[in-house]
C-alpha positions in Angstrom: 16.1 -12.6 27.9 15.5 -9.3 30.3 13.9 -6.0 28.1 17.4 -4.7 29.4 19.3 -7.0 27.6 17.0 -6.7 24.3 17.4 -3.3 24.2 21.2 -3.3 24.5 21.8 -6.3 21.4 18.8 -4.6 19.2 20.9 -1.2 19.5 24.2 -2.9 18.9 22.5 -5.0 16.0 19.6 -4.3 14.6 18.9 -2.1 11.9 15.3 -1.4 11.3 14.0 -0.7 8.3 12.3 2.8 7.1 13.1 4.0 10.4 15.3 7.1 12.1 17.5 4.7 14.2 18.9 7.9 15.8 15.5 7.8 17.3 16.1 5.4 19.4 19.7 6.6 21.1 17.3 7.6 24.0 13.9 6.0 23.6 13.4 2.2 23.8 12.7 0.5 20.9 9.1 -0.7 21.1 9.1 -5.1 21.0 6.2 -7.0 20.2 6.1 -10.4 21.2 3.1 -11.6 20.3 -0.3 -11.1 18.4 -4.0 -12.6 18.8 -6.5 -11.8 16.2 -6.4 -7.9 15.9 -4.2 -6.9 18.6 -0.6 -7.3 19.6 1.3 -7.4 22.8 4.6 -6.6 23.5 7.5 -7.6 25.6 5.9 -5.7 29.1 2.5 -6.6 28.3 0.9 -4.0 27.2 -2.1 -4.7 24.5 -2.2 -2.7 21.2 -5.1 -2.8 18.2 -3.5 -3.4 14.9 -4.8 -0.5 13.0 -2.6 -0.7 10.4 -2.5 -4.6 10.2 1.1 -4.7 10.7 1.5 -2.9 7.2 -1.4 -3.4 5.4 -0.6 -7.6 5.9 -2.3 -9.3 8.5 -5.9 -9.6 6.7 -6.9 -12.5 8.9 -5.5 -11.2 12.0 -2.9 -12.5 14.5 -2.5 -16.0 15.6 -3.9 -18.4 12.9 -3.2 -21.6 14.1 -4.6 -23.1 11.3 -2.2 -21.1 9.0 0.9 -22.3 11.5 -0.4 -26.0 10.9 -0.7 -26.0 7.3 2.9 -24.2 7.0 4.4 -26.6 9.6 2.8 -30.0 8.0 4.3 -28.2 4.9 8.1 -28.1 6.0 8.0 -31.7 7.5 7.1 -33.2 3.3 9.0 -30.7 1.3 10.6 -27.0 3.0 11.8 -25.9 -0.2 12.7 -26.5 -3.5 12.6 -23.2 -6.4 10.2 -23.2 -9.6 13.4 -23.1 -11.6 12.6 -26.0 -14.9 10.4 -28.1 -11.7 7.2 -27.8 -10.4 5.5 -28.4 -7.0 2.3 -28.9 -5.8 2.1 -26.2 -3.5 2.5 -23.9 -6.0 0.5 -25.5 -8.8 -2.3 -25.0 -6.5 -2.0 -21.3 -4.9 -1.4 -20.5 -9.2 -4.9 -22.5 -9.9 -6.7 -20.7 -7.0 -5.3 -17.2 -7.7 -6.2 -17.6 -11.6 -9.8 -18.8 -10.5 -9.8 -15.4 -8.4 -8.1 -13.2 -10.3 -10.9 -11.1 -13.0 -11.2 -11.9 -17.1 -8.2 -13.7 -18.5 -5.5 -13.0 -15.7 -4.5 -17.0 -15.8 -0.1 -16.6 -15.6 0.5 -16.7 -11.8 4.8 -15.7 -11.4 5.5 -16.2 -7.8 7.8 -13.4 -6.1 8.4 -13.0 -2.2 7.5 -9.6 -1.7 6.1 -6.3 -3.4 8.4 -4.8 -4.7 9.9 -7.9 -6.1 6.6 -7.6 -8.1 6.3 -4.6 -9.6 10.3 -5.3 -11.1 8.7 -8.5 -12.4 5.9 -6.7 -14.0 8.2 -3.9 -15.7 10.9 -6.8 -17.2 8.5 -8.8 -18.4 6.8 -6.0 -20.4 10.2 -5.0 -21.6 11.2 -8.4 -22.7 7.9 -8.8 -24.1 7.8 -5.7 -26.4 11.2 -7.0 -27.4 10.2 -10.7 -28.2 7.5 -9.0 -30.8 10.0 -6.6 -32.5 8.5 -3.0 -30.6 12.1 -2.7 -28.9 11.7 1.3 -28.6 9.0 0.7 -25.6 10.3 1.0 -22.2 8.7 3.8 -20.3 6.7 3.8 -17.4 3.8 6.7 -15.9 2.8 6.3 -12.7 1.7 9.1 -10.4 3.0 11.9 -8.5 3.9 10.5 -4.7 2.7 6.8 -5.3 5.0 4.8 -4.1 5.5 1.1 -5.8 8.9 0.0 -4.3 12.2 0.1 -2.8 14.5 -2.2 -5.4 15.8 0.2 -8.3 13.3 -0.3 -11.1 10.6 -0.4 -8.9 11.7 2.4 -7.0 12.3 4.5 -10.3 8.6 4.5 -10.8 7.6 5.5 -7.5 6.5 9.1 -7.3 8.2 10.1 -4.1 11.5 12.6 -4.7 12.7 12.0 -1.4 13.2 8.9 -1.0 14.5 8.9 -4.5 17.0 11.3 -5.3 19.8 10.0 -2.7 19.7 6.9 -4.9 20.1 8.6 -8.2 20.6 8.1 -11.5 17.7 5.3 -11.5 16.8 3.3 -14.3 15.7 5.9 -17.4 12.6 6.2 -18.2 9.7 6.9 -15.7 7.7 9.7 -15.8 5.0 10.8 -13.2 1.5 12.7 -13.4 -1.3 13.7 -11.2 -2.5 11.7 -9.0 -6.5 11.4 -7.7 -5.8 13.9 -4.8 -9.6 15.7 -5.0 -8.9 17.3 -2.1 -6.1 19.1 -2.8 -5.5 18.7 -7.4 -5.1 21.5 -9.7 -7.2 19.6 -11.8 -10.9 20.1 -9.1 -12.7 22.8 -9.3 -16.0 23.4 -7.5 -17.5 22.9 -10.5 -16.4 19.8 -11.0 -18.0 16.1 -10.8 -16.2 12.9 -9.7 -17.0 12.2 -13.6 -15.4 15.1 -14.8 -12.7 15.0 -12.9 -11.8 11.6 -13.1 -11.5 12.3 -17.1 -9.2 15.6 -16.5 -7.1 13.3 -14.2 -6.7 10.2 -16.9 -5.9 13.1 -19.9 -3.1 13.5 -18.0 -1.6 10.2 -18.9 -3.0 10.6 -22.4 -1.0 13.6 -22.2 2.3 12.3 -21.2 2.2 9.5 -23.3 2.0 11.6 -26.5 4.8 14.0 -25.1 7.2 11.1 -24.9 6.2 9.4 -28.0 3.5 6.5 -27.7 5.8 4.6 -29.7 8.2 4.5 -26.9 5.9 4.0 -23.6 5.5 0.7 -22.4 3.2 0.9 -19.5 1.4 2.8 -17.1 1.0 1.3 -13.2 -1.5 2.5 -10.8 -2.3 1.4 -7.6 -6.6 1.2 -7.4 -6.4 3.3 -4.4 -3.0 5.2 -4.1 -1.7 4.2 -0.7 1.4 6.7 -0.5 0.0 10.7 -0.1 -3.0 9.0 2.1 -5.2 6.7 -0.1 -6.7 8.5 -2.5 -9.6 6.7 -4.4 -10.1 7.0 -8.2 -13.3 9.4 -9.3 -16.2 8.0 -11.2 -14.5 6.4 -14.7 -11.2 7.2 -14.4 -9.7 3.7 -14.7 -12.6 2.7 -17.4 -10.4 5.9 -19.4 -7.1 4.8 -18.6 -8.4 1.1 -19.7 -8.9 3.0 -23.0 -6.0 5.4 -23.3 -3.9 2.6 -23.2 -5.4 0.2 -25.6 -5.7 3.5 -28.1 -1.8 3.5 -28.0 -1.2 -0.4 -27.1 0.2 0.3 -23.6 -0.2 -2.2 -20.5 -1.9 -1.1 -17.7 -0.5 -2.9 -14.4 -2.5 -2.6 -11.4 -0.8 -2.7 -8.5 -2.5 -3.9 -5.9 0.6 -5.0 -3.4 -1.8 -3.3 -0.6 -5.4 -3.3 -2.5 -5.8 -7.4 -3.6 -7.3 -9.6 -1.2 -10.1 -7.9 0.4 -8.3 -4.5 1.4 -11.1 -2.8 -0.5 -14.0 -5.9 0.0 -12.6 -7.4 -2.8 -10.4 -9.8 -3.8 -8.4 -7.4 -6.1 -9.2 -3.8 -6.2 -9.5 -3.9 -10.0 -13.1 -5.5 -9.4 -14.2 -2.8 -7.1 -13.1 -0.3 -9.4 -14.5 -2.5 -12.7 -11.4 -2.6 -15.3 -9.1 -5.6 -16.5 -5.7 -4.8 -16.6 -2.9 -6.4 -17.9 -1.3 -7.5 -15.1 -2.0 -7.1 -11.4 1.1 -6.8 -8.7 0.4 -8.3 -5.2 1.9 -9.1 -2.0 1.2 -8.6 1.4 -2.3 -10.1 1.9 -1.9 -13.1 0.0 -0.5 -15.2 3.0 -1.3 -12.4 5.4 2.2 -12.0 6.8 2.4 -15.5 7.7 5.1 -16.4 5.3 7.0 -13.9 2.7 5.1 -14.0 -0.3 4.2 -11.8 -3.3 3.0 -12.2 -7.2 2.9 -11.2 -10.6 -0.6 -11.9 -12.3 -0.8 -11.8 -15.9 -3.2 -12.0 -19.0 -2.6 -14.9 -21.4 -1.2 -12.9 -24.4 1.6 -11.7 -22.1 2.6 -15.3 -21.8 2.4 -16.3 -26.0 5.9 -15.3 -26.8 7.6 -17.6 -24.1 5.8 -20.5 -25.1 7.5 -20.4 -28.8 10.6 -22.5 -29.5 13.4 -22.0 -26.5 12.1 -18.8 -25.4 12.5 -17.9 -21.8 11.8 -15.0 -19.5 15.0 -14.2 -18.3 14.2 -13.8 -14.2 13.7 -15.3 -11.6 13.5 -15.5 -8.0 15.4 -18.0 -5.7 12.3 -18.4 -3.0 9.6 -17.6 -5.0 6.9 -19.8 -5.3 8.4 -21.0 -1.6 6.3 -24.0 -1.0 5.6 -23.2 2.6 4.4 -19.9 1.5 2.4 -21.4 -0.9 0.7 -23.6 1.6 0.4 -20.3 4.0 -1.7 -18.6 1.0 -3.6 -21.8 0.4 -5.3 -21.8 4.0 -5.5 -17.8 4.3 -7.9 -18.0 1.1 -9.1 -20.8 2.5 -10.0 -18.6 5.6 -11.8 -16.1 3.6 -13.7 -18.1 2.0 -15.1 -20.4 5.4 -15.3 -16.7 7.4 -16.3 -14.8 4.9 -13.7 -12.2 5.2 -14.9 -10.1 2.3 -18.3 -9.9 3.1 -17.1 -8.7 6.5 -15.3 -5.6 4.9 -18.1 -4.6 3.1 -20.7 -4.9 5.6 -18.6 -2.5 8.0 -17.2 -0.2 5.7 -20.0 1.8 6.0 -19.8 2.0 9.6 -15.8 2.6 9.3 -16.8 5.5 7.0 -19.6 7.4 9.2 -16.7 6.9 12.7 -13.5 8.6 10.9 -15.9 11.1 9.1 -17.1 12.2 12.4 -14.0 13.2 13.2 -14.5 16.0 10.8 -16.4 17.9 14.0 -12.3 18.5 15.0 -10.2 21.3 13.7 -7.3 19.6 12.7 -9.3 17.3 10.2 -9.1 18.6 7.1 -10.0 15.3 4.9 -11.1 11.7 5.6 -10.8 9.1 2.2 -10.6 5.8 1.8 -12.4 2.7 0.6 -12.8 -0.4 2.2 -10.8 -1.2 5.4 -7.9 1.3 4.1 -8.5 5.6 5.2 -6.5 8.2 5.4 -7.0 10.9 7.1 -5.2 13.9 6.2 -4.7 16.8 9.0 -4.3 20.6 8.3 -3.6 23.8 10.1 -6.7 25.7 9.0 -9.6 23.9 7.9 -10.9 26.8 5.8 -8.1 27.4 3.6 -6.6 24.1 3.9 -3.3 25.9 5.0 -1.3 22.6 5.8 1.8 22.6 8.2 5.3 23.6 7.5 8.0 20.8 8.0 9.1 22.1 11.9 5.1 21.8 12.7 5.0 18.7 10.5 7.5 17.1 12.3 6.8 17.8 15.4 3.1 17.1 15.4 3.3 13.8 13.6 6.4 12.5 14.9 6.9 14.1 18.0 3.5 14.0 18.9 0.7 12.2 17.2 3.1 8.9 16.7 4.6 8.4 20.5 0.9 10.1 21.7 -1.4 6.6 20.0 1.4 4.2 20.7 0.9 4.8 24.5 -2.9 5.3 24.2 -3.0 1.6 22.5 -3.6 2.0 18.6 -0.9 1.3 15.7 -1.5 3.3 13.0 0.9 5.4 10.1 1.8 9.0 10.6 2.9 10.2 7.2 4.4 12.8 6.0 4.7 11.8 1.7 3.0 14.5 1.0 0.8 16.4 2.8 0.5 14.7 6.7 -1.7 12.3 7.3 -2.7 8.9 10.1 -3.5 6.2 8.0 -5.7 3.3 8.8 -5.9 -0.5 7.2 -7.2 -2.8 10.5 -7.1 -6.8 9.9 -10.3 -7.9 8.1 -11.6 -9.7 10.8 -12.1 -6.4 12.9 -16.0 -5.4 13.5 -18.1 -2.7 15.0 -16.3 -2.9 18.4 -12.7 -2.7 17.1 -13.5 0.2 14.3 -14.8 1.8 17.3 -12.5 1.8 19.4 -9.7 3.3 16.7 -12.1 5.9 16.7 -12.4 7.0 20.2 -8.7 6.7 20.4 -8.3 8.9 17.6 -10.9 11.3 19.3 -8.7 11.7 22.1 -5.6 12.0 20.6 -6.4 14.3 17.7 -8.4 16.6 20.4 -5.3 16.8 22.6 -2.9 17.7 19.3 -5.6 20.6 17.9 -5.3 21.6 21.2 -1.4 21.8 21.2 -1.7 23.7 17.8 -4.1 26.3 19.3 -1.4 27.1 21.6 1.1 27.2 19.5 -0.3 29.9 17.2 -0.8 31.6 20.3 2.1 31.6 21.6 3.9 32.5 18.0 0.7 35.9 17.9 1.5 36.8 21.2 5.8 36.6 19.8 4.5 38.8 16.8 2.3 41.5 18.6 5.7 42.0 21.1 8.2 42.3 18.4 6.2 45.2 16.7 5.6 46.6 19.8 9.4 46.8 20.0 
């Protein structure tokens, strides 16, 4: 099929998702065709890096052909049958490996087929659990201000993100946000503050909340171990061994979701063994097949299964396709991957070098902070570096959007421009990507981010030069 013709039936058909389809009323709508280990291609040829591993997905890079097999040999004995009273041995296995993985006592594997579909899990089955032991009064959530954990309603009702909220209101009761890690920009740093210190200012916070609303009545608290929405922000020096605390004081579950953060994001398997804390139960997605088939999960501790084994107890929900067993057998090779490659080690022995390219970066105007752990940075742009003074939502928009986002496509890098919060590019490359690859995002980058501090220098010129002629007047 001509590009002519794609464009026209993708217009008349297509609807994207998270996207301004108005956008594309007079631009052409970008179609990639193809992808081979950390770049993709689309449908004129042209070669992109995959900085953003198609959304924080493809850990093993494009074009597995070992993955294909495994999912093909799959579908030819059995495509699909749903965990609904059977079992299959697709999924018997991926729930042994991921228990084997997963830190302390997380041994309940509940198949889902996507994020989101995770975190809902996660917040029913702490509901219904509560219930099955008579403390019916729990139901609340805390998460933080601007994470972002979801688009179905319950999961979406604990995000921290107003707008993208508030046009789907009333949500399900019962959330309540409070600050997030942000050191560069919280209320809660001060310069005479440690990562120690603050960390512990940050998690009284939730200790805070909890008591407001009564501990009697809050169910759990979910955190992401490095906050993706806002521009990854990492967790200071004990604040998750506090939280871990807080909520055992008050008999709360702490859910780590780690949609983005498990399997190897952070050179780890889950980000809860990078950051040192057991929670209760641990959300994931994305990497587990790495984009290869629709997959996520709901991890659990042993306890949380105990009331469902009684009698004719059940956990009311389920999921048609999850536990899909050609999913299943897409996750069982990808972990196979990482183990024969050594995909973790990888991550580790580059982030370092990752680190030291985006912080160099600092050396240009418009870089105001660079954070991040692992293969997953943010890097948050300002309009004055000294006071932090960030951009209004005409400058916002038209630097990230306008600008920065059109500006990489074309010079050959994916990445996120983000405006939850204050603007940022965001980073997460396939886990496969070495020295060569991190440097190259960095020289585009270099390039791009010059050319945009340039366009700003104008533009406060051109708006003093507007000022100094109006008084004049």
């Amino acid at each position: 099929m001509t590009n002519e013709k794609l464009q026209e039936q993708a217009r008349r058909h297509l609807w994207m998702h998270f996207t301004r389809m108005g956008t594309y009323k007079e631009h052409e709508i970008p179609i990639i065709t193809r992808g081979e280990g950390c770049y993709v291609f689309d449908d004129k040829g042209n070669k992109y890096l995959d900085g953003l591993a198609g959304l924080f997905v493809t850990q093993v890079g494009h074009g597995r052909k070992e993955i294909a097999a495994a999912i093909a040999k799959q579908a030819e004995n059995l495509a699909f049958f749903p965990l609904w009273s059977y079992a299959h041995e697709p999924a018997i296995n991926l729930a042994t490996k991921i228990a084997e993985l997963a830190p302390g006592d997380l041994n309940r594997v509940f198949f889902t087929t996507g994020g989101a579909e995770a975190v809902e899990s996660a917040w029913k089955l702490i509901r219904q659990y509560y219930t099955e032991i008579g403390q019916h009064k729990r139901y609340k959530v805390i998460s933080r201000n601007l994470a972002y954990h979801g688009a179905t309603m319950g999961a979406l009702s604990i995000n921290g993100l107003t707008e993208i909220k508030n046009v789907f209101e009333p949500l399900v009761p019962g959330t309540h946000h409070v600050e997030n890690t942000d050191a560069y920009r919280s209320r809660h740093m001060t310069e005479n503050d440690t990562s120690l210190s603050f960390g512990k200012k940050c998690a009284m916070d939730i200790e805070r909340a909890i008591e407001i609303e009564g501990p009697d009545t809050v169910a759990a608290v979910f955190l992401e171990p490095v906050q993706n929405s806002g521009g990854c922000f990492v967790p200071p020096e004990g604040y998750f061994q506090e939280v871990r605390k807080i909520c055992d004081k008050y008999g709360i579950m702490l859910v780590s979701d780690e949609v983005i953060c498990a399997f190897g994001r952070l050179g780890y398997m889950f980000g809860a063994e990078r950051y040192d804390y057991l929670p209760d139960i641990i959300t994931c997605a994305k990497g587990l097949t790495s984009g290869y088939s629709p997959m996520g999960a709901m991890i659990c501790r042993d306890f949380l299964m105990e009331p469902f084994l009684e009698d004719d107890k059940t956990f009311l929900h389920g999921i048609t396709f999850g536990g899909h067993p050609v999913s299943c057998a897409a996750a069982l090779e990808n972990l196979a991957i990482f183990e024969r490659e050594d995909i973790l080690g990888n991550v580790r022995k580059n982030e370092p070098l990752f680190r030291e390219l985006l912080e160099g970066l600092y050396d240009l105007p418009i870089v105001g902070d660079v954070r991040g752990a692992g293969y997953f940075f943010g890097i948050e742009l300002v309009k004055n570096k000294a006071t932090k003074e960030t951009f209004n939502d005409d400058e916002a928009e038209m630097i990230l959007f306008q600008f920065l986002s059109p500006k990489l496509f074309e010079a050959g890098l994916m990445c996120r421009a983000d405006d939850r919060g204050f603007p940022v590019i965001q980073l997460s490359p396939p886990l496969i990507a070495g020295p060569d690859e991190l440097r190259e995002i960095e020289r585009i980058l270099r390039k791009i981010l010059t050319e945009a501090s340039e366009l700003i220098s104008n533009m406060e010129q051109i708006s003093f030069s507007q000022e100094t002629e109006s008084l004049s007047i």
